[in-house]
N, C-alpha and C positions, 0 to 999 in steps of 0.2 A: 216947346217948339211945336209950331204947327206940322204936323206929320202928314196930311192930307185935307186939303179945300176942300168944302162942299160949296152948297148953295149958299149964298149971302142971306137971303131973305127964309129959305123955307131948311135947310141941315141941320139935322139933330146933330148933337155930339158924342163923340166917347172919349174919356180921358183913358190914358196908357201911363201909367203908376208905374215905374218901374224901378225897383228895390235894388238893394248888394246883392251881388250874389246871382243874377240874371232872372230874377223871379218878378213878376208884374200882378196887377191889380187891373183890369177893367171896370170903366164907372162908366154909368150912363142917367141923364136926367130923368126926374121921375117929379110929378106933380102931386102932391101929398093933397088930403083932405079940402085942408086951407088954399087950394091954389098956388102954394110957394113950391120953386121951386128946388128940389134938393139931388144930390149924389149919391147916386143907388148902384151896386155891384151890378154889373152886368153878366156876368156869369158865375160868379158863387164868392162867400167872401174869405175863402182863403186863396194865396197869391199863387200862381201858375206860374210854370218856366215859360220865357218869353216868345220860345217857339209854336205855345199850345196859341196866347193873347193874340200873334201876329195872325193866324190862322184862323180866331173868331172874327177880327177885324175884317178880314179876307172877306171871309164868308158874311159879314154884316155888310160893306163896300158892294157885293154881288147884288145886294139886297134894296140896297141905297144908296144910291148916285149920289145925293144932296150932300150924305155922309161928311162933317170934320172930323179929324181926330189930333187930337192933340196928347204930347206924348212929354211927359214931365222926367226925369231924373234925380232921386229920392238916393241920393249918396250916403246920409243918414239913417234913413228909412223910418223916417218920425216926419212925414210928410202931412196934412190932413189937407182937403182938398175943403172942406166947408167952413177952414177959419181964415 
C-alpha cells in the first residue's frame, strides 16, 4: 500500500516491512558500486516494533517532503523485497 505520496519525478522511497507480531523492517534504496539499484536497511537490520519504524518515517517525512513510503504486510514474515 502506498502509505505516503511523495514527488512523482524527484522522492526517494522507504519501504515499511512489517512482520507478525507488530515488528517492522525499514528499507531504503541504496546505489551499489555497479550503479544498481538495491534495498538497504534504513535503520539497522533487525526488525523494531512498529511504533519505533512510524516515528523514524516521521522524522525522515520532516526531512523530505518528496518522501514515498510504501508500507507492505508480511503475514508470513518470509517476505524478501529484492526477488
Amino acid at each position: 500500500m502506498v502509505a505516503r505520496r511523495g514527488d512523482a519525478d524527484a522522492g526517494a522511497i522507504l519501504v515499511k516491512l512489517v512482520h507478525p507480531g507488530g515488528f517492522c523492517n525499514v528499507l531504503t534504496q541504496f546505489r551499489n558500486l555497479e550503479g544498481d539499484l538495491q534495498w538497504v536497511p534504513a535503520i539497522g537490520e533487525e526488525a523494531i516494533v512498529e511504533v519505533d519504524a512510524d516515528a523514524f518515517i516521521c522524522r525522515q517525512v520532516e526531512r523530505d517532503r518528496d518522501l514515498w513510503v510504501i508500507e507492505i504486510e508480511d503475514h508470513l514474515g518470509t517476505y524478501i523485497l529484492d526477488e
